[in-house]
SEGU-506420 format. One record per residue: x, y, z of N, C-alpha, C, CB in turn. Coordinates in steps of 0.1 Angstrom, whole numbers, plus 5000, padded with zeros to 4 digits. Glycine has a CB too. Layout:
BEGIN
XYZXYZXYZXYZ...
END
This chain:
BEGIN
494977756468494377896469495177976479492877886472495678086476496278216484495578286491496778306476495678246505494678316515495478446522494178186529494578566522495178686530496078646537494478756537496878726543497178766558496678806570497678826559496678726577495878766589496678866596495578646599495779006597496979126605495579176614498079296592495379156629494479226634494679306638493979186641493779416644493879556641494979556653492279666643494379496664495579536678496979556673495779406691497479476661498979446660499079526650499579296656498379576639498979676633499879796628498679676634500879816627501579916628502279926637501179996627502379796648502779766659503879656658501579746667505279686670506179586669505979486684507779666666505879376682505279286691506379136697503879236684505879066709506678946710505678886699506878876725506278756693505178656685504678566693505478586674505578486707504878386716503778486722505878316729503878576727502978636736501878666730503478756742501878706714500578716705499878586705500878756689500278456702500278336701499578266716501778296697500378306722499278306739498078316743499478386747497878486735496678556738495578536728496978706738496178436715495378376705494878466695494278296711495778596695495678636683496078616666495878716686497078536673497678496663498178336662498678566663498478246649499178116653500278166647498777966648500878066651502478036647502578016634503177926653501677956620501877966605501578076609501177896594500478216609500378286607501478426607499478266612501978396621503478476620504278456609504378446631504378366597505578366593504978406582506478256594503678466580503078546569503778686563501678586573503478706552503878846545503478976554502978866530502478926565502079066575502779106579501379076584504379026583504579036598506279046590503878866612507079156593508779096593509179086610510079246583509978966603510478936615511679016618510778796616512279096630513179146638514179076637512979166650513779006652515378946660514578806667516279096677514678696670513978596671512478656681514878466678511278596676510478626680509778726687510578586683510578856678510078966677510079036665510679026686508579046659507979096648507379206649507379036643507579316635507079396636505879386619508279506640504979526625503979466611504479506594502179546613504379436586504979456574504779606568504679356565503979696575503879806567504579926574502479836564505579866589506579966593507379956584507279956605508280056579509280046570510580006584509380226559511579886584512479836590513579996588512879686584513780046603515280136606515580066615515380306609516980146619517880086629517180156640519680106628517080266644515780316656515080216657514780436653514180196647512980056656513679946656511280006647514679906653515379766660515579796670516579706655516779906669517179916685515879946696518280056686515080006692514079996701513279856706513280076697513279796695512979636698513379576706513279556691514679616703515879526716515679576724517479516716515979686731515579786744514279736749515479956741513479726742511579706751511579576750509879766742511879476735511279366736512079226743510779356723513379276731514579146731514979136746516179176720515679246745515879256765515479366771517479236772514779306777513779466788514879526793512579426806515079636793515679696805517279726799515679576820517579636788518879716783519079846782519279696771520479926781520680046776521080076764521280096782520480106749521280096742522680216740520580076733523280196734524680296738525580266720525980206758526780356718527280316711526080396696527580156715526680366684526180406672524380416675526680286661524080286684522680306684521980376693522280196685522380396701522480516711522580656707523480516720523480686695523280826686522380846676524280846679521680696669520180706662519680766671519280576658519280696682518380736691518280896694518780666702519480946696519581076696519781186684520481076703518781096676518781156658520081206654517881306654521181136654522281166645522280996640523881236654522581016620522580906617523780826613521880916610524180786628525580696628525780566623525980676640524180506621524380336616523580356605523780186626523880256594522480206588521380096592522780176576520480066585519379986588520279866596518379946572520979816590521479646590522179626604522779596577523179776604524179726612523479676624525279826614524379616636524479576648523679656656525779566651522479616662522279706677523079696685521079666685523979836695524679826703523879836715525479906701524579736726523479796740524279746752521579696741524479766765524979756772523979676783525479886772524979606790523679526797524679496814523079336785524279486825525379446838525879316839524779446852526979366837527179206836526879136843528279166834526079066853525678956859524378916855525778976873523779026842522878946836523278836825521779026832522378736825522778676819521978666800522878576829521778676790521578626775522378576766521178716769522078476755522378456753522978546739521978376758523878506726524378586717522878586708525878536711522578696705521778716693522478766679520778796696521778726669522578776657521878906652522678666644522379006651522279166651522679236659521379226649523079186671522679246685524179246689521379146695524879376694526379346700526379406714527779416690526479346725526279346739527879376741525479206746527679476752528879496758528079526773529879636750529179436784528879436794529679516805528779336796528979576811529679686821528579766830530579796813528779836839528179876846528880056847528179756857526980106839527080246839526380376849526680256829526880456853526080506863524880556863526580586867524180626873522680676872522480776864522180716885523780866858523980956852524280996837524680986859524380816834525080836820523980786815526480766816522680736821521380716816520780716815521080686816519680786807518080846803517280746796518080986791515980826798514780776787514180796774513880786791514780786767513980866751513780796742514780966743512480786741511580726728511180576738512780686708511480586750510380466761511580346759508180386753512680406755513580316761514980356767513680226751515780306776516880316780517980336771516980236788518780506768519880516762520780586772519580586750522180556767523280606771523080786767524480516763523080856776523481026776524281076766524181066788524181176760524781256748526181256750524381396746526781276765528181286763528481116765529081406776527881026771528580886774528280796763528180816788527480866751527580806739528480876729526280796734529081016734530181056723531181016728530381206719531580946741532980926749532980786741532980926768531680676741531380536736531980536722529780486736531080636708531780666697533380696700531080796691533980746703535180736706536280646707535080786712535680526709536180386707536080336695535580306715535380386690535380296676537080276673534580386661537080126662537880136653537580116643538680086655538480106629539780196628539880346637539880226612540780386641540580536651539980626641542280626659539980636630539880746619538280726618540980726602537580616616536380626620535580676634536080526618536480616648535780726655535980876655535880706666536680916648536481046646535481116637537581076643535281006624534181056615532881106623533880936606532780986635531580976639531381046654531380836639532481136657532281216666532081346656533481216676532581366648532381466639530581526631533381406629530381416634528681396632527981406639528181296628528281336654528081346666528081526669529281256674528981566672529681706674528681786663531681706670527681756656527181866647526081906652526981836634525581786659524081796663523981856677523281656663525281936687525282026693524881956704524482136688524281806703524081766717525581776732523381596713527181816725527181796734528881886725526581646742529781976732530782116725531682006728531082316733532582056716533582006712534582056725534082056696534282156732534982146746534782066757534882236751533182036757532881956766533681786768531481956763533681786748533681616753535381596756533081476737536481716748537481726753537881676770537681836750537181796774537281796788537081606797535881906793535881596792535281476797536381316793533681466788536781366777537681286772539181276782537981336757539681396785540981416793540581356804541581556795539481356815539181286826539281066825537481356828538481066819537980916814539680816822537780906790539680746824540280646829540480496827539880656836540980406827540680266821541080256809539380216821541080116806541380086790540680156783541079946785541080166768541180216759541080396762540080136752541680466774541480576776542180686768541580576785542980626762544280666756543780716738545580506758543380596736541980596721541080716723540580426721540480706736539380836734539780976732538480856745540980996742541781096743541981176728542981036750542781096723542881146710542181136698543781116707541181066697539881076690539381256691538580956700539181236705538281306705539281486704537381256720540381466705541281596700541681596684542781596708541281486678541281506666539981586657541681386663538981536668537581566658537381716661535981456663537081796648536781926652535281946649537582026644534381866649533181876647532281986632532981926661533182026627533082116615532882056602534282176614532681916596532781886581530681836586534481706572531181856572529281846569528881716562528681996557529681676565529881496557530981396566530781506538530581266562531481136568533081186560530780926560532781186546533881216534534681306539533481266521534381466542534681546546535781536556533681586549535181446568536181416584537481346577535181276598537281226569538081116561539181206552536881016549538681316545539181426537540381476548537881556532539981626557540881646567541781556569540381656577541481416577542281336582543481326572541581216584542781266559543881236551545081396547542981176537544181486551545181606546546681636562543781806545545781626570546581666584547681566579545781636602547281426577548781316580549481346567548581116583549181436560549881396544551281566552548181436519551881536543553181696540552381816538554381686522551181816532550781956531550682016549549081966522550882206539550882286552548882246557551382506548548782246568547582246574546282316564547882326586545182286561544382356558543182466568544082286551542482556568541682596577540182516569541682776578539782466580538082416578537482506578537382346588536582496566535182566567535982676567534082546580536782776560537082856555536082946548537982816550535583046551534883176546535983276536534383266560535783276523535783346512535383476509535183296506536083556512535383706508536183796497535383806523535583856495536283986485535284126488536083936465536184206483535484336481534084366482535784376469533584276480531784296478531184236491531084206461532284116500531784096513531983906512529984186516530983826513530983726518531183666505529883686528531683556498531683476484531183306489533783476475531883266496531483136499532483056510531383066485531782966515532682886529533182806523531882826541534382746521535282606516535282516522536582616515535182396522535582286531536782306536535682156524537882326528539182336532539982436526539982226531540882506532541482666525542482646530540882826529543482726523544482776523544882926520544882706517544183026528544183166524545483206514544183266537546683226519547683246517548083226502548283176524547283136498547683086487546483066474548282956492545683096479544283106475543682996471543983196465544482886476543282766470542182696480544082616463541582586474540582586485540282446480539282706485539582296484539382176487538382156488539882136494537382116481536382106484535981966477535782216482535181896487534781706487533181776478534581576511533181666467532181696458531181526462532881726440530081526470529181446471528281376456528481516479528181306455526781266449525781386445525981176460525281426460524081486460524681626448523581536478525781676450526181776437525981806423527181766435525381676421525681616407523781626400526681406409523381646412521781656409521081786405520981616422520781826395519781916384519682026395517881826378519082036403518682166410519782226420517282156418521482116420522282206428523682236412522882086447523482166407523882206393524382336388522882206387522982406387523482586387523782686396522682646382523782626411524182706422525482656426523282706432526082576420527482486424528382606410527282226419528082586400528382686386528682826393526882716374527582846397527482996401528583016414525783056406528782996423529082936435530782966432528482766437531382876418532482816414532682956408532482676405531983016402532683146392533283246399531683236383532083266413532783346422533683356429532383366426534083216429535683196438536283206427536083046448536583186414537383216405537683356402536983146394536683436403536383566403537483656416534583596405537283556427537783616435539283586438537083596443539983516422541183426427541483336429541583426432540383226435540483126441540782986431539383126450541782916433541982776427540682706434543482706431540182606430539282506435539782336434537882536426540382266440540582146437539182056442541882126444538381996432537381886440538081756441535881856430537481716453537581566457536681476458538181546468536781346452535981256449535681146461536381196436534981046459535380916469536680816462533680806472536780876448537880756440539180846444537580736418539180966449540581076449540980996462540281286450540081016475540080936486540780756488538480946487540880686479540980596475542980616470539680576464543280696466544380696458545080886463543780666437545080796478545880966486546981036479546880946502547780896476549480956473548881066457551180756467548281056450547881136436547081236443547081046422546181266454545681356457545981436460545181346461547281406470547881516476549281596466548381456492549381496457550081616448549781656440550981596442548181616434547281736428547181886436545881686428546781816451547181956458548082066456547481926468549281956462550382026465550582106446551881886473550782076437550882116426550182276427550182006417548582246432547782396431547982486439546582406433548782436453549482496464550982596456549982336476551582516448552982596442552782656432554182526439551582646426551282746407551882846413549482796398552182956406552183086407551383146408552583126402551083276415549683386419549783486409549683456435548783556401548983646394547983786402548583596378548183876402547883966403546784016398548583996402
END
């Protein structure tokens, strides 16, 4: 016979240790490994009707796994509502090194010792500060991803594409050299991961430079902003998402498109498969870059 789940009200909607529940005799130990309860990270469960994000993990780890960590890195920018990880990946967290834990699996510890300055409280747990989590992003590798992810970073205003320059040219120590130019590459301007990946791929290819986020006008005043332009020449680059392809952006993408045609404008879209197969992208380009201009 299939007996409920035992979920008492205290634990409800609540992420908990399971020895300490088990202590206080709210719970046993079959009972934890019930449909009530998903398990975290060892012996820290939360109740099956939180929906599992990388915020409440990383917060797990910060309050429960290890008291007192900082998280920093990708998880440090959840924290600061920019969405740099998904559900799965790794909690990042920073810990002194003379403490000691052991390796957990989700969990990627980096040890070092951060100042009183590069560390706050938000959401009741210890994160790395807006600029010493966009200097942290800045390490990533491949380099072309930390830039994606300063670029994302850099949208949510927590912290000017001058600032982190500045902060970046100061920085010192290994890998200083990585941030430096991370962070002079990222212009904080695409409105997508694809977008940053797009640029990148244009800057290192033979084409002349494009302008980001290029504004469109004609005679009548504003037409539309481009991902990528080339005034001179009237074409324009634009990365076509998923979300494009859905019923209610449909006829404002149409409309959108006539009027840069209206106004002259070539339109090249890019896909995630164009992305995939540079060397044909960029001579699709370059191709719309040399047509001839008619009058």
């Amino acid at each position: 016979m299939t007996r409920t789940p035992v979920r008492p009200a205290q634990l409800r909607g609540t992420i908990f240790r399971g020895s300490e529940q088990v202590a206080r005799g709210r719970l046993t130990r079959a009972q934890l490994r019930s449909s009530a309860w998903t398990r975290l990270f060892p012996d820290v469960y939360a109740c099956a009707s939180l929906p599992v994000t990388h915020h409440r993990r990383a917060r797990a780890v910060a309050r429960l796994l290890l008291p007192g960590a900082v998280l920093s890195g990708r998880s440090a920018a959840v924290l600061w509502d920019v969405d740099a990880a998904e559900r799965d990946d790794p909690v990042e967290c920073t810990l002194a090194p003379a403490r000691r834990c052991g390796a957990v699996r989700g969990v990627h510890v980096t040890r070092r010792h951060l100042a009183d300055d590069e560390v706050v409280q938000r959401h009741g747990v210890l994160v790395t500060t807006p600029m010493r989590t966009a200097l942290d992003l800045a390490r990533i590798q491949p380099p072309d991803e930390a830039v994606v992810h300063l670029d994302r970073f850099l949208r949510s205003r927590l912290v000017t594409l001058h600032e982190l320059r500045a902060a970046a040219a100061a920085t010192t120590g290994p890998g200083c050299r990585g941030i430096r130019l991370a962070a002079e590459r990222a212009d904080g301007l695409a409105q997508s991961p694809q977008e940053t990946r797009l640029r990148l791929l244009l800057h290192r290819s033979s084409l002349p430079r494009p302008v980001a986020q290029y504004e469109v006008r004609d005679a009548t005043g504003f037409v539309a902003a481009v991902d990528f332009g080339w005034p001179e020449h009237k074409v324009a680059v634009e990365y076509e998402g998923v979300w494009h392809g859905e019923p209610q952006q449909v006829g404002k993408d149409r409309r959108r498109l006539n009027r840069l045609t209206a106004a002259g404008w070539t339109v090249v879209f890019v896909t995630a498969a164009d992305l995939r197969d540079p060397v044909a992208l960029v001579a699709r380009i370059a191709a719309a870059l040399s047509a001839p201009r008619y009058a």
